[in-house]
C-alpha positions as CSV (number, residue, x, y, z in Angstrom):
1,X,0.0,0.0,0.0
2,X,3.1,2.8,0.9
3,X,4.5,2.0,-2.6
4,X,0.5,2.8,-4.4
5,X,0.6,6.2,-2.5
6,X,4.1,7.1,-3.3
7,X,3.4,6.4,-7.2
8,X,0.4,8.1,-6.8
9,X,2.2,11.5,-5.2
10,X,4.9,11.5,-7.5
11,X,2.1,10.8,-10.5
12,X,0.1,14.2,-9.2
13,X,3.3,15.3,-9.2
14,X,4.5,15.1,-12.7
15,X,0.8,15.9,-13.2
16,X,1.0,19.5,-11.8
17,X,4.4,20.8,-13.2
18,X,3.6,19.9,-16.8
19,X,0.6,21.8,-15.9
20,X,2.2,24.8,-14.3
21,X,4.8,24.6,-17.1
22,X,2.3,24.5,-20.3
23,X,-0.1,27.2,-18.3
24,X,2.8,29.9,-18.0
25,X,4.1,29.1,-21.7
26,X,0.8,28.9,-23.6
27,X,-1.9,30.4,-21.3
28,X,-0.6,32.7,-19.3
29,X,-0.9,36.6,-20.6
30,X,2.3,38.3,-20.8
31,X,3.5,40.6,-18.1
32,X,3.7,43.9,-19.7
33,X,2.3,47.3,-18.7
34,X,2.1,48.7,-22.2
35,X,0.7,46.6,-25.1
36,X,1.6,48.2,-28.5
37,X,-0.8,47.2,-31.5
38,X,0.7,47.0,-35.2
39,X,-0.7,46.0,-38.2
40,X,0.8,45.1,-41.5
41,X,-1.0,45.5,-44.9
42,X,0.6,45.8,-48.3
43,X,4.0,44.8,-47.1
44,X,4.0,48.1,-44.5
45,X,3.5,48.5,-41.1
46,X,0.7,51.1,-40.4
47,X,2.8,53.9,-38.8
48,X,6.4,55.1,-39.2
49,X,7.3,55.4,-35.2
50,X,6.0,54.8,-32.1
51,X,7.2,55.8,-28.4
52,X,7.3,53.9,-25.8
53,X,8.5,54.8,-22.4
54,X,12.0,53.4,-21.6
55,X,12.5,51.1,-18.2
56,X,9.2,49.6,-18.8
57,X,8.5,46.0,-20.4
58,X,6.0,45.8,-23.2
59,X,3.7,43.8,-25.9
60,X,3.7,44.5,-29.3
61,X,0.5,42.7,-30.9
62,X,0.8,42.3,-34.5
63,X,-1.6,41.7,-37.1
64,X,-1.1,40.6,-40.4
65,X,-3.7,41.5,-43.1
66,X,-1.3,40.2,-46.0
67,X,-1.7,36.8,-47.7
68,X,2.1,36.3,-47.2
69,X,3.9,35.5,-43.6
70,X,6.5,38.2,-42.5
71,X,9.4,38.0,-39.6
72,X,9.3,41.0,-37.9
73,X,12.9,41.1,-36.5
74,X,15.1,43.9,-34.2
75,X,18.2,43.0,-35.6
76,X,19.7,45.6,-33.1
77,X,18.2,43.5,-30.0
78,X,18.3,40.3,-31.6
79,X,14.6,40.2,-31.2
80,X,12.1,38.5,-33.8
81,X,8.4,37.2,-34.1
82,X,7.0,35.3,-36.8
83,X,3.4,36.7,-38.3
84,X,1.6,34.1,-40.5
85,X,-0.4,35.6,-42.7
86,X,-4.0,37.1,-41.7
87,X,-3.3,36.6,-37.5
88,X,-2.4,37.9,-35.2
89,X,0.9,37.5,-33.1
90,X,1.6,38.7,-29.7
91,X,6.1,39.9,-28.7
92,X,6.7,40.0,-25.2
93,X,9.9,42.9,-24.8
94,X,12.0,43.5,-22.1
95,X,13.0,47.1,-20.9
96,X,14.5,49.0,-23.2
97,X,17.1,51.9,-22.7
98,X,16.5,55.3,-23.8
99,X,16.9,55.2,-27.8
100,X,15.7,54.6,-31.0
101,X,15.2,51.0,-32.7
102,X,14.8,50.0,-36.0
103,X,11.6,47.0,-36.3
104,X,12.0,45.7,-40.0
105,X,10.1,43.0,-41.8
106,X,12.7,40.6,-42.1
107,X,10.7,39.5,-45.8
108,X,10.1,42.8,-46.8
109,X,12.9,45.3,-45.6
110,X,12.4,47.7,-47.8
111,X,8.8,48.6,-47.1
112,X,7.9,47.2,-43.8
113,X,10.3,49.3,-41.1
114,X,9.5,51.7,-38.4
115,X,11.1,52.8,-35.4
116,X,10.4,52.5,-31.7
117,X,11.7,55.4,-29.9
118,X,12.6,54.3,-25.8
119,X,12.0,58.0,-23.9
């Protein structure tokens, strides 16, 4: 009987952490105060710049209208999402320091860039 209930603890165990773990990576909204919205159509991204206010984390929430994916990359920060086309996708960023920061689409560089400004 002590061996049932110690496969059964370590069972509920196992149970709970894959749990916990898929929650916090699929489920789980991300943890930033400001949530920036973009949206790509024609191979552009609907603004030129945005400001954002440096020290704080944020979401950028992407929405593709285009029938073609796009990588939207901060080669600066090392920093890229993949948008498949007509969704939505959602970027979790860390703090940024004061400055400016070029966001391209990686597929399109020529016609989908803007900059974030960290002030």
């Amino acid at each position: 009987m002590n061996k049932i209930v110690k496969i059964t603890v370590v069972a509920v165990s196992v149970l709970a952490l894959g749990f916990a773990v898929f929650y916090s990576v699929f489920l789980e909204k991300p943890k930033g105060d400001v949530e920036v919205r973009l949206t790509l159509q024609d191979h552009k991204f609907d603004r030129d710049e945005i400001k954002i206010p440096a020290g704080k984390p944020f979401v950028i929430v992407f929405t593709n209208n285009d029938a073609m994916p796009e990588e939207a990359e901060f080669m600066s920060l090392r920093v890229e999402k993949m948008v498949a086309p007509h969704s939505e996708a959602r970027l979790q960023m860390r703090a940024l320091r004061p400055g400016r920061y070029e966001l391209i689409g990686e597929y399109h560089p020529d016609t989908a860039k803007m900059i974030f400004i960290a002030e």
